[in-house]
ZAMAR-725541 format. One record per residue: residue number from 0; x, y, z of N, C-alpha, C, CB in turn. Coordinates in Angstrom, 1 decimal, always signed. Atoms other than C-alpha are relative to their C-alpha. Glycine has a CB too. Layout:
<pts>
+-----+--------+--------+--------+--------+--------+--------+--------+--------+--------+--------+--------+--------+
|   n |    n_u |    n_v |    n_w |   ca_u |   ca_v |   ca_w |    c_u |    c_v |    c_w |   cb_u |   cb_v |   cb_w |
+-----+--------+--------+--------+--------+--------+--------+--------+--------+--------+--------+--------+--------+
| NUM |      X |      Y |      Z |      X |      Y |      Z |      X |      Y |      Z |      X |      Y |      Z |
...
+-----+--------+--------+--------+--------+--------+--------+--------+--------+--------+--------+--------+--------+
</pts>
This chain:
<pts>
+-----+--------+--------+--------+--------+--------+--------+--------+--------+--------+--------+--------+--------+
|   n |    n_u |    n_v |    n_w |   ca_u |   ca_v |   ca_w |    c_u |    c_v |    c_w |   cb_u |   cb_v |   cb_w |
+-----+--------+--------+--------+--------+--------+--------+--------+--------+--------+--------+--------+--------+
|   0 |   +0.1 |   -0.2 |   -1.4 |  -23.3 |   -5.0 |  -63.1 |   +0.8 |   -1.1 |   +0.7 |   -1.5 |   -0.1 |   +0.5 |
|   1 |   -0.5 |   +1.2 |   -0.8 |  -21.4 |   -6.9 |  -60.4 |   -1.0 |   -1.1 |   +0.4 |   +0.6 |   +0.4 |   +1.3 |
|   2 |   +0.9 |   +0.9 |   -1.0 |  -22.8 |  -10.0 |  -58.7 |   -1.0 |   +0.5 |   +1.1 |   +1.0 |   -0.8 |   +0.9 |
|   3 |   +0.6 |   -0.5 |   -0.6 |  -24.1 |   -7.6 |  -56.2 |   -1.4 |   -0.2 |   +0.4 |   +0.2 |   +0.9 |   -0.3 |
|   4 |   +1.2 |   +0.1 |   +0.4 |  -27.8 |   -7.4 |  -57.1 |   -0.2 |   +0.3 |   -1.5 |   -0.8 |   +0.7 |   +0.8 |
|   5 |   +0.5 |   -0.3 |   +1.5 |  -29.9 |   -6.9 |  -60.0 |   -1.0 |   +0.9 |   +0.2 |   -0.5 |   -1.3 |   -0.9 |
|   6 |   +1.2 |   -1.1 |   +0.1 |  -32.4 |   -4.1 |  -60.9 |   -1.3 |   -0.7 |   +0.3 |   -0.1 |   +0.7 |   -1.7 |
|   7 |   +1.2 |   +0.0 |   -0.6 |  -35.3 |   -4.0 |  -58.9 |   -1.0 |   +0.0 |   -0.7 |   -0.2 |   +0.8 |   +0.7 |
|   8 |   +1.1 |   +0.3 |   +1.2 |  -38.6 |   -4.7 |  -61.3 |   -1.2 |   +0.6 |   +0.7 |   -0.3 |   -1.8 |   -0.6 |
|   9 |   +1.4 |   -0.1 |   -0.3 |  -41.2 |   -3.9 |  -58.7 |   -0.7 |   -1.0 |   -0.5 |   -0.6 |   +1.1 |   -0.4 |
|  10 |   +1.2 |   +1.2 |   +0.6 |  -44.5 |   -5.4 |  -59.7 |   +0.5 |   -0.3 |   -1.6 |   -2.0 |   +0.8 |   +0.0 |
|  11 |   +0.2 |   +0.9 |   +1.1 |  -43.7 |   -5.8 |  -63.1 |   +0.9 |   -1.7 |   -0.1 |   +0.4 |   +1.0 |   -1.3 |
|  12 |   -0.1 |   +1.8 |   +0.5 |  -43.1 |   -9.8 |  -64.5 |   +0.8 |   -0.1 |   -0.6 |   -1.1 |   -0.7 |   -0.8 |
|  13 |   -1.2 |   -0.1 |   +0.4 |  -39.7 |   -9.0 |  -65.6 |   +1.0 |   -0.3 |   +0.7 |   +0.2 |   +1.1 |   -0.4 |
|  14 |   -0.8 |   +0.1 |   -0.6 |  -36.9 |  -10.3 |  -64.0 |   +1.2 |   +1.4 |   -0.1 |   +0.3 |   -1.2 |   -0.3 |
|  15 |   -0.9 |   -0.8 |   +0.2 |  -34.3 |   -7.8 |  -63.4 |   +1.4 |   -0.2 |   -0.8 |   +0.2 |   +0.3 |   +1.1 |
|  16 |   -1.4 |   +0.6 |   +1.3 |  -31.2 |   -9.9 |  -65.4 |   -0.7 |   +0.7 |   -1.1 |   +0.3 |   -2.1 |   -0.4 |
|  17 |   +0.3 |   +0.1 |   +0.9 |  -33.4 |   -9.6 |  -67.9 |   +0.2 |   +1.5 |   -0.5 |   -1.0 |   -0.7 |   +0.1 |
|  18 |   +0.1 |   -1.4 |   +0.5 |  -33.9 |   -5.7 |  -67.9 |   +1.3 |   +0.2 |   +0.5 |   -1.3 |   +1.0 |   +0.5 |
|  19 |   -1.3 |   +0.0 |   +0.3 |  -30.1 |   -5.8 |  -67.2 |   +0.6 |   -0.1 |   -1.5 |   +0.5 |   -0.9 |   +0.8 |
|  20 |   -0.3 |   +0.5 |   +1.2 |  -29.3 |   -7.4 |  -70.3 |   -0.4 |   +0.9 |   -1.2 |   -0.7 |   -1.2 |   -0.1 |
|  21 |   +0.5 |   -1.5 |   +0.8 |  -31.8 |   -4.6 |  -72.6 |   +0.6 |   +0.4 |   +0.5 |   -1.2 |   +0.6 |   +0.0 |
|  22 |   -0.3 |   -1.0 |   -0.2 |  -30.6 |   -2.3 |  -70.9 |   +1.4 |   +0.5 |   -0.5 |   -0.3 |   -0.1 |   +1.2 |
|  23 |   -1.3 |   +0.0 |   +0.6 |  -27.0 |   -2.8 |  -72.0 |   +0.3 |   +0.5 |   -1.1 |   +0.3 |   -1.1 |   -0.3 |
|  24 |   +0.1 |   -0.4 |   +1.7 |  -28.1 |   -2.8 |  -75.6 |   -1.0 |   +0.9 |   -0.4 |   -0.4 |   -1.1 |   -1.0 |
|  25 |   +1.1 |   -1.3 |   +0.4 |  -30.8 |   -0.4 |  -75.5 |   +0.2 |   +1.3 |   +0.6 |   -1.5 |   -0.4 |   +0.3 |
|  26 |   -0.5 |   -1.6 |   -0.3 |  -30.4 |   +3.7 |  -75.1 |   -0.4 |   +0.3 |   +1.2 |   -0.5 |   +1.1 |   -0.9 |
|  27 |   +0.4 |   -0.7 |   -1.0 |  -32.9 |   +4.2 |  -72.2 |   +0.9 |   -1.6 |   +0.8 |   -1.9 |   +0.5 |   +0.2 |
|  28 |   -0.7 |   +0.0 |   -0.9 |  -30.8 |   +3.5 |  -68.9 |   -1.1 |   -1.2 |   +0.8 |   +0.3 |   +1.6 |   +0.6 |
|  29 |   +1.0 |   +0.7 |   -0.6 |  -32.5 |   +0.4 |  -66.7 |   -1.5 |   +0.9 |   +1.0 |   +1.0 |   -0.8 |   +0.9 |
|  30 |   +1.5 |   -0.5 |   -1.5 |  -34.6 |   +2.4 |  -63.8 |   -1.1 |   +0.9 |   -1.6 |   +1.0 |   +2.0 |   +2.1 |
|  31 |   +1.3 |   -0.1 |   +1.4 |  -36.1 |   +3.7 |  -67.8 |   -0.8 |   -0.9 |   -0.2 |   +0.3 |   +0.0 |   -1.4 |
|  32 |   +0.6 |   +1.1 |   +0.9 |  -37.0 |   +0.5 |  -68.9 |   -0.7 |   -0.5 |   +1.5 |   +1.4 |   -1.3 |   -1.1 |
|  33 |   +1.4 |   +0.2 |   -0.8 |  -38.4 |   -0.7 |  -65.6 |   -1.2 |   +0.8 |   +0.3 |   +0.2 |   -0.3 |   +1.1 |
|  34 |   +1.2 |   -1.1 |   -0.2 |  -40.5 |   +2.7 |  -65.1 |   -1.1 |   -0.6 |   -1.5 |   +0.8 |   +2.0 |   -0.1 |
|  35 |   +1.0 |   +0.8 |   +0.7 |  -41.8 |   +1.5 |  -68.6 |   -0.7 |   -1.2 |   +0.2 |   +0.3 |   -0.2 |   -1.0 |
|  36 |   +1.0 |   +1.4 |   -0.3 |  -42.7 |   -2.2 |  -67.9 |   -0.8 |   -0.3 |   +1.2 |   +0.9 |   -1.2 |   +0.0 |
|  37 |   +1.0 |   -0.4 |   -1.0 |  -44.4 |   -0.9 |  -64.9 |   -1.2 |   +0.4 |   -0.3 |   +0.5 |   +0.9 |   +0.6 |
|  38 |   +1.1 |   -0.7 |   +1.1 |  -46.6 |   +1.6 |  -67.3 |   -0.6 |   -0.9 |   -0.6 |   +0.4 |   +0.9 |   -1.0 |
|  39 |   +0.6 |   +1.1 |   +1.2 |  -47.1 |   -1.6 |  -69.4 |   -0.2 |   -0.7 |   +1.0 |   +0.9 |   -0.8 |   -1.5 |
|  40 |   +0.8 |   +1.3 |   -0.8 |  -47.9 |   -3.9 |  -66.6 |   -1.1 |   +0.3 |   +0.3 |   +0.5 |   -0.6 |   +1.4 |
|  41 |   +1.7 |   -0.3 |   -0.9 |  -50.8 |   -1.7 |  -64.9 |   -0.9 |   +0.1 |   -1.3 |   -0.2 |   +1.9 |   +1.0 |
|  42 |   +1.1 |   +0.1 |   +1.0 |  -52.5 |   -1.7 |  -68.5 |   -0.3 |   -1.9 |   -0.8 |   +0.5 |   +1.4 |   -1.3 |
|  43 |   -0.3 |   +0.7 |   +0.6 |  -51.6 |   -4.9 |  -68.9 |   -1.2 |   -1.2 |   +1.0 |   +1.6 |   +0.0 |   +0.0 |
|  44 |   +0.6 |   +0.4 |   -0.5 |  -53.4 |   -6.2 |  -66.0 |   -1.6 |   -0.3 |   -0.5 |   +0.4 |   +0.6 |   +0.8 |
|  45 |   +1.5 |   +0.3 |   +0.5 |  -56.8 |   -7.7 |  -66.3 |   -0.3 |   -0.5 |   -1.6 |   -0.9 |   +1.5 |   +0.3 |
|  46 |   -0.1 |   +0.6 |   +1.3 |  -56.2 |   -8.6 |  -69.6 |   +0.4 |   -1.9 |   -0.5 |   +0.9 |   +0.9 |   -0.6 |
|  47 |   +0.0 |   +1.6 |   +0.3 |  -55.8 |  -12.4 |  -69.6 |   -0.6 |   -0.6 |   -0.6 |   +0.0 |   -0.7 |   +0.7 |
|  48 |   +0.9 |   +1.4 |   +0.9 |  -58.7 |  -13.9 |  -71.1 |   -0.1 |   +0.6 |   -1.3 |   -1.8 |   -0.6 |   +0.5 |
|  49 |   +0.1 |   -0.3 |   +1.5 |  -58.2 |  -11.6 |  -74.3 |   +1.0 |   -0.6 |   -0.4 |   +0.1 |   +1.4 |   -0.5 |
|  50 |   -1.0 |   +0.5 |   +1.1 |  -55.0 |  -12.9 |  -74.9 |   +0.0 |   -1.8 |   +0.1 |   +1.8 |   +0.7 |   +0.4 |
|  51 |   +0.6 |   +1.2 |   -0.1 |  -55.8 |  -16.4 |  -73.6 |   -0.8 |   -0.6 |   -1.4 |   -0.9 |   +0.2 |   +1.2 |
|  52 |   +0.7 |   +0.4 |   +1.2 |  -58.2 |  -16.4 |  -76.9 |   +0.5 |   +0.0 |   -1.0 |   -1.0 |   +0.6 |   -0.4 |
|  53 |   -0.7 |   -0.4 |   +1.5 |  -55.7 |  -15.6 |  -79.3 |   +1.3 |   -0.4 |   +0.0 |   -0.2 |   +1.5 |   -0.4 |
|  54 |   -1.6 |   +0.6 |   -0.3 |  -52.2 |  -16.9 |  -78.1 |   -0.1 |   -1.3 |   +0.5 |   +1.0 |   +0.9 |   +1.1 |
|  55 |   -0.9 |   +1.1 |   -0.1 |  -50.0 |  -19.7 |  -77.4 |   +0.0 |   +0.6 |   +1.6 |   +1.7 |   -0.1 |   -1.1 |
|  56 |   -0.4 |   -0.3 |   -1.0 |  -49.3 |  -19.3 |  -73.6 |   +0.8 |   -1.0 |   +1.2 |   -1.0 |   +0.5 |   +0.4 |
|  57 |   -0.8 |   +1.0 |   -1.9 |  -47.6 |  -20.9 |  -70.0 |   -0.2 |   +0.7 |   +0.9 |   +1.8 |   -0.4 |   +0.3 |
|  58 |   -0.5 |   -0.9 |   -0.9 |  -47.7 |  -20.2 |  -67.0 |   +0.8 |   -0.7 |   +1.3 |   -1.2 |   +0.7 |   +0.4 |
|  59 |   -1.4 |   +0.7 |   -0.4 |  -44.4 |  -20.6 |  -64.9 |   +0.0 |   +1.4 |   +1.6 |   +1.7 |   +0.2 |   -1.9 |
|  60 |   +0.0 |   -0.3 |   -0.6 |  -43.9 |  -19.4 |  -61.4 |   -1.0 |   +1.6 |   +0.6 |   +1.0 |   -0.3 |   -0.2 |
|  61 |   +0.6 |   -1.1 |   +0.1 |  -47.0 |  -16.5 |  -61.0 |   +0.1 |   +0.7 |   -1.4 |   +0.5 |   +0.7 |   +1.0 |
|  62 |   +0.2 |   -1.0 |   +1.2 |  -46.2 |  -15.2 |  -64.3 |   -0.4 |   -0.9 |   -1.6 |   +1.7 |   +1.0 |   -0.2 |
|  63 |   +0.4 |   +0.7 |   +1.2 |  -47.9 |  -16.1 |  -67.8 |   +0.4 |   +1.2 |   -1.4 |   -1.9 |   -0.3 |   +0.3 |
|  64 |   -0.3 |   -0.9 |   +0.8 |  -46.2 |  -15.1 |  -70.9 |   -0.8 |   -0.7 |   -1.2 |   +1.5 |   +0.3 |   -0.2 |
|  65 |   +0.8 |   +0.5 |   +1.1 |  -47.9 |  -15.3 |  -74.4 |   +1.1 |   +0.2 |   -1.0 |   -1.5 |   +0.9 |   -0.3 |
|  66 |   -0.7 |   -0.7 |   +1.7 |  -46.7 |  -15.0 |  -78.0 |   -1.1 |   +0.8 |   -0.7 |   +0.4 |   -1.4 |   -1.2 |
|  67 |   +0.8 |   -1.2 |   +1.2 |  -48.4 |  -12.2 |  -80.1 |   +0.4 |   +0.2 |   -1.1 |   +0.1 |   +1.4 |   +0.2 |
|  68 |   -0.7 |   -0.5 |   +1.3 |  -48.0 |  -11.2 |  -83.3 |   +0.7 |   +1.4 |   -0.1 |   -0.8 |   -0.1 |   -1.0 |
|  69 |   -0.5 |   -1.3 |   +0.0 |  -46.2 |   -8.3 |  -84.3 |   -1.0 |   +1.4 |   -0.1 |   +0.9 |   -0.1 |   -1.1 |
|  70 |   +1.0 |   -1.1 |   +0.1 |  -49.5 |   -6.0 |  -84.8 |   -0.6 |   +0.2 |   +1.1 |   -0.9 |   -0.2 |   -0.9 |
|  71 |   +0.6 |   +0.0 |   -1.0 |  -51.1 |   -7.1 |  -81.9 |   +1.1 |   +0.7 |   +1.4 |   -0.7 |   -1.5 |   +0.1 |
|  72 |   -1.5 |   -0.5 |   -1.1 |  -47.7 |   -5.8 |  -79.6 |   -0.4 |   +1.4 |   -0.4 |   +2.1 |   -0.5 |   -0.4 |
|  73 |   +0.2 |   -1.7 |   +0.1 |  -48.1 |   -2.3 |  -81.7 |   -1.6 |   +0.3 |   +0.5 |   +0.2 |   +0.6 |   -1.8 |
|  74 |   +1.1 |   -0.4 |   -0.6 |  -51.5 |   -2.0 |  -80.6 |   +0.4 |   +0.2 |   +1.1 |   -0.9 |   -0.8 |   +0.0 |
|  75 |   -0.4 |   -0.2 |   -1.5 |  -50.7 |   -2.4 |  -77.4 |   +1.1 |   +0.7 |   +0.6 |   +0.2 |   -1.1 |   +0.5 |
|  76 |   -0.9 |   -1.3 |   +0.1 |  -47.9 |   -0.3 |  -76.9 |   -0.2 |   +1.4 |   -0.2 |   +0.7 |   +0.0 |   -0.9 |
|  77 |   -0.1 |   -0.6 |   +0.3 |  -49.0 |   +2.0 |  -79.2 |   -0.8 |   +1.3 |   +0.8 |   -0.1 |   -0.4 |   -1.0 |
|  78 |   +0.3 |   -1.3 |   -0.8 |  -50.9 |   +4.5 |  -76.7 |   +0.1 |   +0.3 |   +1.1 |   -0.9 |   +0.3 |   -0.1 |
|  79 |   -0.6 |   -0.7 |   -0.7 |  -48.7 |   +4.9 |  -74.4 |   +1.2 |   +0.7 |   +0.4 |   -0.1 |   -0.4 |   +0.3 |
|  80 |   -0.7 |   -1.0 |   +0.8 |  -46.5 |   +7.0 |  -76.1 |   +1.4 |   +0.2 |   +0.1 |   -0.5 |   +1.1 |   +0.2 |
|  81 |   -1.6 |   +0.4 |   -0.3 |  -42.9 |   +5.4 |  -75.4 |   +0.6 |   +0.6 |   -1.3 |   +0.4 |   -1.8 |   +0.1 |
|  82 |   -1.2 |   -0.4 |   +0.8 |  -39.8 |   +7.0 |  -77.0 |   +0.2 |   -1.1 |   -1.2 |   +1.3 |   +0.1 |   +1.1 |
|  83 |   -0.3 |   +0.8 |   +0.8 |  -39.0 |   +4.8 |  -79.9 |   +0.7 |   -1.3 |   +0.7 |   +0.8 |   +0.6 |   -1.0 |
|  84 |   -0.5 |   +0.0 |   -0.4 |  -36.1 |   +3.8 |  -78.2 |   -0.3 |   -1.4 |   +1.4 |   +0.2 |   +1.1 |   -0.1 |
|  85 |   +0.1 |   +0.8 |   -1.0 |  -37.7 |   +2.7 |  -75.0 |   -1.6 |   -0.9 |   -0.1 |   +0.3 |   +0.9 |   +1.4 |
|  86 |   +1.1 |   +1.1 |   +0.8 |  -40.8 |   +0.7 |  -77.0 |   +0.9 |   -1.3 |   -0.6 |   -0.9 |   +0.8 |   -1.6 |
|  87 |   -0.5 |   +1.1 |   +0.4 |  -37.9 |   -1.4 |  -78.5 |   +0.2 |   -0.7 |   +1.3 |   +1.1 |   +0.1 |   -0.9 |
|  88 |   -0.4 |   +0.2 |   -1.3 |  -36.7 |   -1.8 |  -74.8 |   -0.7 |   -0.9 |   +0.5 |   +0.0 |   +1.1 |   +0.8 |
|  89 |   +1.0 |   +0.7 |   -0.1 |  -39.6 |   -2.9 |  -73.8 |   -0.8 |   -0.9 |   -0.4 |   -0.5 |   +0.3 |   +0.0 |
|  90 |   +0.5 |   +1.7 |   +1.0 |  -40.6 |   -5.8 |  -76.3 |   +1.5 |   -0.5 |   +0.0 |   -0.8 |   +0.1 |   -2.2 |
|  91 |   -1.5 |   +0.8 |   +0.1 |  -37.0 |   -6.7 |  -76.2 |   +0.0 |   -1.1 |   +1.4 |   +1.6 |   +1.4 |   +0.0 |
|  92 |   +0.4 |   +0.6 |   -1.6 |  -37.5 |   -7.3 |  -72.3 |   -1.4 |   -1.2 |   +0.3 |   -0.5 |   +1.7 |   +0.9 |
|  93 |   +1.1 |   +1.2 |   -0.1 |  -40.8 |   -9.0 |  -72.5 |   +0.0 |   -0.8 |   -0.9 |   -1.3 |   +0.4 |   -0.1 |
|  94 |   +0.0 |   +1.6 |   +0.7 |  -39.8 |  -11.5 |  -75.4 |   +1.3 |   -0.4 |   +0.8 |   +0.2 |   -0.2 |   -1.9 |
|  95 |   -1.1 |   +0.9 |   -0.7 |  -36.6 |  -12.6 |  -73.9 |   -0.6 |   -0.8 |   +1.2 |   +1.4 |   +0.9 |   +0.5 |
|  96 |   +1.2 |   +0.9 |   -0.9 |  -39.1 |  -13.2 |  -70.6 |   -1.0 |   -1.0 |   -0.1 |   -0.6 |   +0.5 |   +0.3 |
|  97 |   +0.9 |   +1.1 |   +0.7 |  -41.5 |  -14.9 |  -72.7 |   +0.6 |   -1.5 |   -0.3 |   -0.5 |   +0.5 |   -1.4 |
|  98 |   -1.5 |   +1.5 |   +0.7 |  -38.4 |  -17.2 |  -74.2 |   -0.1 |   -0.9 |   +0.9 |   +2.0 |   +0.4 |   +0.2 |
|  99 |   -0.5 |   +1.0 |   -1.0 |  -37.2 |  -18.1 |  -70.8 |   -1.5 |   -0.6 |   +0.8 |   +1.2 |   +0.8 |   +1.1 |
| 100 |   +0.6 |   +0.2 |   -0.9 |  -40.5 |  -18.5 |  -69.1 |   -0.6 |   -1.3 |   -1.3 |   -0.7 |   +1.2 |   +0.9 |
| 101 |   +0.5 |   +1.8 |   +0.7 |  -41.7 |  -21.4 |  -72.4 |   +1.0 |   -0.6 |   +0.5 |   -0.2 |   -0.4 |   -1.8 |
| 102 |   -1.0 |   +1.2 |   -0.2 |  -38.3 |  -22.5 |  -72.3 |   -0.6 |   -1.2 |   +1.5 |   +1.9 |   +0.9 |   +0.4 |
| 103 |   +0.0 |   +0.7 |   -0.8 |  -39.1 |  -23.3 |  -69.2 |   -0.6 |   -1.2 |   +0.8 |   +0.1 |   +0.6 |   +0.3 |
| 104 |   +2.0 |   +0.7 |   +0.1 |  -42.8 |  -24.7 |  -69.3 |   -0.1 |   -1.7 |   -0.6 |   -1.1 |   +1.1 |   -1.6 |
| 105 |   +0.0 |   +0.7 |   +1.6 |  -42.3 |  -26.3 |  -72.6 |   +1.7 |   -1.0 |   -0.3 |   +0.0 |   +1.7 |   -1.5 |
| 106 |   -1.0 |   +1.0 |   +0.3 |  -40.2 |  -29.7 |  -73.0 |   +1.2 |   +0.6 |   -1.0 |   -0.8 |   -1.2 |   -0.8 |
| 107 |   -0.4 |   -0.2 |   +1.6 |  -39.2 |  -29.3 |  -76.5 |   -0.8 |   +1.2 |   -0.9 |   -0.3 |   -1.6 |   -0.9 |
| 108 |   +0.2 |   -1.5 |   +0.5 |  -40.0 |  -25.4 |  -76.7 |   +0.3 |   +0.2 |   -2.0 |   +1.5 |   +1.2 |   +1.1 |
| 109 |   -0.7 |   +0.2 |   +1.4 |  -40.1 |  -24.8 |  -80.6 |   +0.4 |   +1.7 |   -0.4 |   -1.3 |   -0.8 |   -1.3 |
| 110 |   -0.9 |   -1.6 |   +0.3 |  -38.9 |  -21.1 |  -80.3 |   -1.1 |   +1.2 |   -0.2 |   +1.1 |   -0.2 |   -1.7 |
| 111 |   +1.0 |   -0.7 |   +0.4 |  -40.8 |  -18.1 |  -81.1 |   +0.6 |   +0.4 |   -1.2 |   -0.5 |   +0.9 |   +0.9 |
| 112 |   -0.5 |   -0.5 |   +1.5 |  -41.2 |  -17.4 |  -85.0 |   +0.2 |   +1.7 |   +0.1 |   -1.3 |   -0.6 |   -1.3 |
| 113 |   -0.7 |   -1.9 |   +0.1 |  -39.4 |  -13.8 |  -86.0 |   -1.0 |   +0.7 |   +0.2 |   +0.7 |   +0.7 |   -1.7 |
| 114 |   +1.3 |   -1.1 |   -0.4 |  -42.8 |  -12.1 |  -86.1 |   -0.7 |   -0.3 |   +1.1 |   -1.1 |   +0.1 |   -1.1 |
| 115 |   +0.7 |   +0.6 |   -1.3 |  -43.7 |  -13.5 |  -82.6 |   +0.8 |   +0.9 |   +0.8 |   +0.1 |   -1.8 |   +0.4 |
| 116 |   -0.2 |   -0.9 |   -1.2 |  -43.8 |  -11.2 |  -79.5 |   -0.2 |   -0.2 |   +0.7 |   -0.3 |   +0.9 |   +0.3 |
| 117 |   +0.4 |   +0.6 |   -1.2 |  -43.5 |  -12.1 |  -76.1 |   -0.8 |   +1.7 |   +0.9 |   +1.8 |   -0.9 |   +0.9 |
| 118 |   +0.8 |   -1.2 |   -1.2 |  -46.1 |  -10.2 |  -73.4 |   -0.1 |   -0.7 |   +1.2 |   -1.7 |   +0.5 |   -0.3 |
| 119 |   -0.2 |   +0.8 |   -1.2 |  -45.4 |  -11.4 |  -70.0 |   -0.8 |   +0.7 |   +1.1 |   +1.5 |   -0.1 |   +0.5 |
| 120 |   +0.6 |   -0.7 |   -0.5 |  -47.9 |  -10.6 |  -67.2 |   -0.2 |   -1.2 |   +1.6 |   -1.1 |   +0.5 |   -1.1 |
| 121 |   -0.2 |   +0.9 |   -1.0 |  -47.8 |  -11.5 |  -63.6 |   -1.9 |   -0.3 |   +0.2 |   +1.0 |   +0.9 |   +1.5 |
| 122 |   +1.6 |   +1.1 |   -0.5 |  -51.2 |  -14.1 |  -62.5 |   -0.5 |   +0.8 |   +1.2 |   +0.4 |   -2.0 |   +0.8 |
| 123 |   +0.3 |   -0.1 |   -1.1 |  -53.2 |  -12.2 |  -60.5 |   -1.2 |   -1.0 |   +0.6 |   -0.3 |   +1.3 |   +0.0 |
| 124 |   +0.8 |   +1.5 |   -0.5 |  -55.3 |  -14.4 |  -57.8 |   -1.1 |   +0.1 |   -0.3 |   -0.2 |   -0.4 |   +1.5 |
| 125 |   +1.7 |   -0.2 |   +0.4 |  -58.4 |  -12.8 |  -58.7 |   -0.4 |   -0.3 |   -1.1 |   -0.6 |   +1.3 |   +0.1 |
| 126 |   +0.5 |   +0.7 |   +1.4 |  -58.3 |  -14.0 |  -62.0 |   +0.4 |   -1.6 |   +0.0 |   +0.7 |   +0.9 |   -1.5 |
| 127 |   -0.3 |   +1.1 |   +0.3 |  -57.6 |  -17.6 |  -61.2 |   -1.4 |   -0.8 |   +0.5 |   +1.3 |   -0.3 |   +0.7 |
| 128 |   +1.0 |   +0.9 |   -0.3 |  -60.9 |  -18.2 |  -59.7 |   -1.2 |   +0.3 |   -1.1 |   -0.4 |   +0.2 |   +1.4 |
+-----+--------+--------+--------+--------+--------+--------+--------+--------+--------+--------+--------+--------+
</pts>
C-alpha cells in the first residue's frame, strides 16, 4: 500500500500495518483477515483472567497480548470455523502484535519460543476494576 493509510481494524487490537503485512503473505485479502480478528476479538473479550493464569503477558497502550502455546491457540480458534488459510492469517497477525507489543513492554524481550502464540486483546475498562 502507499503511505496513504493503512487498513482499518475497527475494534479489534491489531494494528492495520500489521494486517497489511499478513495480508501480503497470506491468501485471504486484508478486509478478510480483519473481518476474522473481529470474530476472534468478540469471543475474545472477557477472557482476561483465564489467560492471565496461564501466560506470560504486557500490557502496552489499551492492548494486552499474551503468549500461548500452540494447543491452547487451536482451541481457541478451533470453533470458529476459519478457512485454513485465514486461521493461519490470523495467528500470523496476532503473534507479530504480540512481538511488537513485548518488544515494546519488555527491556530485554527474550522472544517468543517457536511453539509460542501471540493473542492480543484490547483492555476493556470494566475489567480493570
Amino acid at each position: 500500500m502507499t503511505d496513504e493509510t493503512t487498513v482499518d481494524t475497527g475494534e479489534a487490537p491489531i494494528t492495520g500495518a500489521v494486517v497489511e503485512r499478513v495480508a501480503a503473505e497470506a491468501a485471504p485479502d486484508a478486509a478478510a483477515v480483519v473481518d476474522a480478528l473481529l470474530a476472534l476479538n468478540a469471543e475474545l473479550l472477557g477472557r482476561h483472567s483465564a489467560f492471565e493464569r496461564t501466560a506470560d503477558y504486557v500490557t502496552v497502550d489499551g492492548k494486552r497480548a499474551y503468549r500461548v502455546d500452540e494447543d491452547r491457540w487451536a482451541s481457541l480458534i478451533e470453533d470458529l470455523g476459519f478457512a485454513a488459510s485465514t486461521a493461519a492469517a490470523v495467528r500470523a497477525a496476532h503473534t507479530e502484535q504480540a512481538r511488537l507489543l513485548f518488544a515494546s513492554a519488555v527491556e530485554a524481550d527474550d522472544g517468543f519460543a517457536p511453539d509460542e502464540v501471540g493473542v492480543v486483546v484490547g483492555v476493556d475498562t470494566a475489567e480493570q476494576f
